[in-house]
C-alpha positions as CSV (number, residue, x, y, z in Angstrom):
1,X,23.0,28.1,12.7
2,X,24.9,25.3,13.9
3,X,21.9,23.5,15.2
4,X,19.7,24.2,12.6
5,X,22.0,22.8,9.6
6,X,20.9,19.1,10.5
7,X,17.5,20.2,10.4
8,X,17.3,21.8,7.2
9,X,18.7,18.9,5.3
10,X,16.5,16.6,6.6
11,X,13.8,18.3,5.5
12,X,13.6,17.3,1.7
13,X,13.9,13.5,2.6
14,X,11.2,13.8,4.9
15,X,9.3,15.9,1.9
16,X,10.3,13.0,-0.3
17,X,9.2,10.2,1.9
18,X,5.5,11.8,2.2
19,X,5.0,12.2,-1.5
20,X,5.8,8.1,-2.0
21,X,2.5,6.5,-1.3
22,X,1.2,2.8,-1.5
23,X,-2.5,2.4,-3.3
24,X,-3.8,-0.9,-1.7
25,X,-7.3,-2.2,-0.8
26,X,-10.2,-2.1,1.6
27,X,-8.9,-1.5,5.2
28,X,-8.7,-4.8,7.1
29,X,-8.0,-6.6,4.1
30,X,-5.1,-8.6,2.6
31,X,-3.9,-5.9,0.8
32,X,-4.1,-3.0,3.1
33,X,-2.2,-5.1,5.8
34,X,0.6,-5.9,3.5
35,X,0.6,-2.4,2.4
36,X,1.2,-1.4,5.9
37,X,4.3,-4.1,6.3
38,X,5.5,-2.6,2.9
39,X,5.4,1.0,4.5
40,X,7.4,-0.1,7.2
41,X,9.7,-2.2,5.7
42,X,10.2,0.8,2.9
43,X,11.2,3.5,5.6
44,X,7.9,5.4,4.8
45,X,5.0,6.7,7.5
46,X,1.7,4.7,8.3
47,X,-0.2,7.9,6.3
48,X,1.5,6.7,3.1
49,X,-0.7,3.6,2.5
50,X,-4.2,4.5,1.0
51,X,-7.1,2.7,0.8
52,X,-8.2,1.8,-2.5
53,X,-11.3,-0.2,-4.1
54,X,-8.9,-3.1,-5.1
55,X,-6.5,-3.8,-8.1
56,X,-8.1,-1.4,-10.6
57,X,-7.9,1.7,-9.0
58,X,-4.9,1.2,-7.8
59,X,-3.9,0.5,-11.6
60,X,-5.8,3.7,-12.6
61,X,-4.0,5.9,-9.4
62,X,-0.3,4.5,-10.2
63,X,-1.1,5.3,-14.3
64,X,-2.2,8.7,-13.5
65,X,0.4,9.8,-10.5
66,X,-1.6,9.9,-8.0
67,X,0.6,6.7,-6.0
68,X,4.1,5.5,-6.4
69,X,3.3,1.7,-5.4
70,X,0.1,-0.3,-5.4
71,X,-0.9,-4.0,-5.9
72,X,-2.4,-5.7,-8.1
73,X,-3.9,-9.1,-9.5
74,X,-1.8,-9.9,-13.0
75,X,-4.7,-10.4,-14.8
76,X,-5.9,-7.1,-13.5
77,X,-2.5,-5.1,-14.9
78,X,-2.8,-7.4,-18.0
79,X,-6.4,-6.1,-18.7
80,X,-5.3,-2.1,-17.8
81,X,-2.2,-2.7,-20.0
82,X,-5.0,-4.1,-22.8
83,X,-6.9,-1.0,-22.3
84,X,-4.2,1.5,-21.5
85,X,-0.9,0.7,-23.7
86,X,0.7,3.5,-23.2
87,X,1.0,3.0,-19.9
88,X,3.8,0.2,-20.2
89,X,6.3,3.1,-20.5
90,X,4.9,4.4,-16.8
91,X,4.2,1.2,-14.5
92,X,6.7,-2.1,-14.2
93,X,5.9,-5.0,-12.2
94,X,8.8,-5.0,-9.2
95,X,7.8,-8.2,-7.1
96,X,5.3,-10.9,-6.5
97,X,3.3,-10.9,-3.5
98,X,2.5,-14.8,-3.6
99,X,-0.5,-16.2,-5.9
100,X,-4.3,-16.2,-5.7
101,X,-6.7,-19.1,-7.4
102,X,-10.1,-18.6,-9.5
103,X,-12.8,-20.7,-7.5
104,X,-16.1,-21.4,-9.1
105,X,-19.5,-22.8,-7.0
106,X,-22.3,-24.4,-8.5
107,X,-25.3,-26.0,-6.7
108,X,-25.1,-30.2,-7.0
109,X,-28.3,-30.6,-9.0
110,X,-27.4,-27.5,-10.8
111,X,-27.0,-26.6,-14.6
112,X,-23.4,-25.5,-14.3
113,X,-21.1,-29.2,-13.9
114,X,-18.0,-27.4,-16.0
115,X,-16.8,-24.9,-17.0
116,X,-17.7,-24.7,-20.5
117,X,-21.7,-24.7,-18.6
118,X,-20.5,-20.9,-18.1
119,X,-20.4,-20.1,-21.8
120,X,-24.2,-20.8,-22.6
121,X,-26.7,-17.8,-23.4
122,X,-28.8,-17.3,-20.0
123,X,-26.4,-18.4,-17.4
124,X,-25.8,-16.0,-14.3
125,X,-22.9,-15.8,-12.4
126,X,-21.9,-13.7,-9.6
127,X,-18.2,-12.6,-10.2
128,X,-17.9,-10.4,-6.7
129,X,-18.6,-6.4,-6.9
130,X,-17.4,-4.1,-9.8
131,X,-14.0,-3.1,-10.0
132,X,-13.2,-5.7,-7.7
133,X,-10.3,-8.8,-8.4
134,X,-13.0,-11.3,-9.1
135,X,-15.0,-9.0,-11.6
136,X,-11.9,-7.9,-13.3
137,X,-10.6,-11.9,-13.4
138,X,-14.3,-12.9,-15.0
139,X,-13.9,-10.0,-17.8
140,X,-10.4,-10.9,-18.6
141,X,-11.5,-14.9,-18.7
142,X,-14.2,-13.1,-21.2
143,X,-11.7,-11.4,-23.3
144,X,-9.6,-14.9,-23.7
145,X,-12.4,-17.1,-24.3
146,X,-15.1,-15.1,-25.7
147,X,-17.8,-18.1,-24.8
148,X,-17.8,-16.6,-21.4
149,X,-19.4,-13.3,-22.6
150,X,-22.3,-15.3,-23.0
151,X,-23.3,-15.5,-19.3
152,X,-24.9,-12.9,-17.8
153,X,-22.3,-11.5,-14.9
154,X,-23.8,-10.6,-11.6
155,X,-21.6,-7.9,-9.6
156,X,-22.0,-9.1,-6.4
157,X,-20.2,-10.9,-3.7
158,X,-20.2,-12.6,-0.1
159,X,-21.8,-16.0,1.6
160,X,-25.4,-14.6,0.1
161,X,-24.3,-15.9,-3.1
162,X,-24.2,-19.5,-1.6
163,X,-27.4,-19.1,-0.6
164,X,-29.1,-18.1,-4.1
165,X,-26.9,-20.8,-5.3
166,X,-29.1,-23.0,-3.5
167,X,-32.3,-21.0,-4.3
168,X,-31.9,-21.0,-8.2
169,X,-31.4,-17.5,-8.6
170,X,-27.9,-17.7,-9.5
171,X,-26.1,-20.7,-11.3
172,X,-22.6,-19.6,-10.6
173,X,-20.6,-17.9,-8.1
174,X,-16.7,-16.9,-9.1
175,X,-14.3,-15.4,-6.2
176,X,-10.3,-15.5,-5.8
177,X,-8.5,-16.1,-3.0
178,X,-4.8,-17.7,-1.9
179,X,-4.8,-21.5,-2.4
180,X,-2.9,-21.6,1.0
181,X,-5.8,-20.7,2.8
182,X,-7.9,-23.9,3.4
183,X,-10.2,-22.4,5.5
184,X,-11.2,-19.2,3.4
185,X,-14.6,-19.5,4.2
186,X,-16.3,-19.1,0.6
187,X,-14.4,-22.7,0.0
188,X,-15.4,-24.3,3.6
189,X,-18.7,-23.3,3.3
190,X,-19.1,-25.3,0.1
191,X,-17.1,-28.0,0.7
192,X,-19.1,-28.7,3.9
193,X,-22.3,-28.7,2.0
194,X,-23.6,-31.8,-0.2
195,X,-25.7,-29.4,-2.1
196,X,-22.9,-27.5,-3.7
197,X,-19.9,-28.3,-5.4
198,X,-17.1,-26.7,-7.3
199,X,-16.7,-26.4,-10.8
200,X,-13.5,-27.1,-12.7
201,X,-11.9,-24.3,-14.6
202,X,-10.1,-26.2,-17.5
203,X,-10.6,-24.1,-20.9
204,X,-7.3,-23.9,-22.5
205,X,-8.3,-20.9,-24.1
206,X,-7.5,-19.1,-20.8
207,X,-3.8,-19.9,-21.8
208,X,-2.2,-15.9,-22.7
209,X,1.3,-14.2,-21.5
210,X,1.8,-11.0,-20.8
211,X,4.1,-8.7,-23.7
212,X,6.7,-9.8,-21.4
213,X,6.4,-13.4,-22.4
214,X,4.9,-14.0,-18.7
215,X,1.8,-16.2,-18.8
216,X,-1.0,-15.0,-17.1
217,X,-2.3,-18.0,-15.4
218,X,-1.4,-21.0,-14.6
219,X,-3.3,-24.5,-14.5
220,X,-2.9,-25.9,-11.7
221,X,-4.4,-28.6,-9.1
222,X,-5.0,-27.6,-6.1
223,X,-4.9,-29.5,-2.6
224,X,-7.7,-28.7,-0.8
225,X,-6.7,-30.2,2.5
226,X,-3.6,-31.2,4.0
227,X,-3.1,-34.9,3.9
228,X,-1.6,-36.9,1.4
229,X,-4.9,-37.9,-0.1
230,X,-6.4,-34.8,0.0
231,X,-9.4,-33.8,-1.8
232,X,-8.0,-31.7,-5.5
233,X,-9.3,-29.1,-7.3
234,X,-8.2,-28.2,-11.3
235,X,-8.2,-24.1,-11.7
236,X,-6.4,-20.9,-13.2
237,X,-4.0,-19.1,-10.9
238,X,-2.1,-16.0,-10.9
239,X,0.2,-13.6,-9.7
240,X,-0.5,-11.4,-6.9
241,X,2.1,-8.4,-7.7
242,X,3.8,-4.8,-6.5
243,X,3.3,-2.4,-8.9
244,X,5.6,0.5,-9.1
245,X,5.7,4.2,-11.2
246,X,8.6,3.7,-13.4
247,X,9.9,7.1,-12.1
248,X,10.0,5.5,-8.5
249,X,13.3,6.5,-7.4
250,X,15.7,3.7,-7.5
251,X,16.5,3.5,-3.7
252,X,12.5,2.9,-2.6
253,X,12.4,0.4,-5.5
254,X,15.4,-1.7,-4.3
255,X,13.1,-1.8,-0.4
256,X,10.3,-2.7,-2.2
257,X,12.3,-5.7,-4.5
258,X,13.8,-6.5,-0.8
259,X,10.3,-6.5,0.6
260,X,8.8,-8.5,-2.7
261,X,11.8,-11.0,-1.5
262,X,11.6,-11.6,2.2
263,X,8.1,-12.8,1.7
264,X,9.3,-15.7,-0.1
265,X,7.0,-14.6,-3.4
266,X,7.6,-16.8,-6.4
């Protein structure tokens, strides 16, 4: 009996650890590698961190139980809270993970020169797959500045939307990525190409807070190359935050604020 003791009361903190998960994103993304650092920095096995389809689901898993901590783009937990209010007694935001930018391509000799191009009748933009960030940032711009609706959104993604840029079959292409990567390779490929150029996203309509107070995004203009006279680029930003279950006990929440903190997140 002596020996078994120790045993026995380890066994409901073990039992607690595996029933704290983290929702995050695709595996060998951003989101599922920080999930994994998170994990470890929280105390809790690799098995905890799920893979997820992006912010939304891992919005829809925290609301309904089925995770304790999950990421997710402001804008996105803006838009669940929007469409799920009761939830605001059942989800908190407990950290930032750093920020992420709206980028918007256009061919040179196309149609689309600003952003109010994007809120005619017959425009097409591609705004990345459904569910994903990018879709979910493109609805939300919708639901703030209703011109948006107009365009036709596309729900597709990747370097082939460059391409039908440059073949007419799209006028617009909308992804979101973190402003300190200068080489993300949506932004080199158009910057290294005469025929396409990036589009301003300026409406002040975009301007909303969270019930918080919190804005949403920010305007901002964005370096696009180190140097001191580098190349700018005027755009939304936001958030890139933890998401917690309320009920999260209080312990794993002050790891995760200490994880939120130790990555330098603003």
């Amino acid at each position: 009996m002596r020996f078994l003791l120790p045993l026995v009361l380890a066994l409901p903190l073990a039992a607690g650890a595996a029933e704290t998960t983290i929702t995050t994103g695709r595996a060998g993304g951003a989101y599922h590698g920080t999930g994994l650092e998170l994990a470890k920095a929280a105390g809790l096995p690799p098995q905890a961190v799920r893979e997820s389809l992006g912010s939304e689901q891992n919005l829809e898993r925290l609301g309904r139980g089925e995770a304790s901590i999950g990421f997710a783009q402001i804008d996105a937990y803006a838009t669940y809270l929007r469409r799920n209010p009761a939830q605001a007694q059942n989800v908190e935001i407990l950290g930032s993970l750093g920020r992420e930018c709206v980028y918007v391509a256009a061919a040179s000799d196309g149609k689309v020169r600003e952003d109010g191009d994007l809120q005619k009748e017959g425009m097409r933009v591609a705004v990345g797959a459904a569910g994903s960030g990018s879709a979910i940032t493109w609805q939300y711009m919708a639901t703030l500045e209703p011109g948006f609706a107009k365009a036709k959104a596309v729900y597709e993604g990747g370097t082939t939307q460059l391409a039908k840029l440059l073949a007419g079959q799209i006028d617009a292409f909308l992804w979101v990525s973190s402003p300190a990567k200068l080489d993300q390779e949506f932004l080199a490929t158009v910057r290294g190409n005469k025929k396409l150029r990036l589009v301003p996203v300026t409406d002040w309509d975009l301007n909303n807070k969270l019930p918080s107070g919190e804005a949403v995004y920010e305007f901002d203009k964005l370096s696009l190359e180190k140097g001191m006279f580098a190349d700018t680029y005027k755009t939304i930003c936001m958030k890139s935050v933890i998401v917690v279950r309320s009920d999260l006990d209080a312990a794993t929440k002050d790891r995760v604020a200490a994880f939120a903190l130790t990555r330098g997140a603003d």
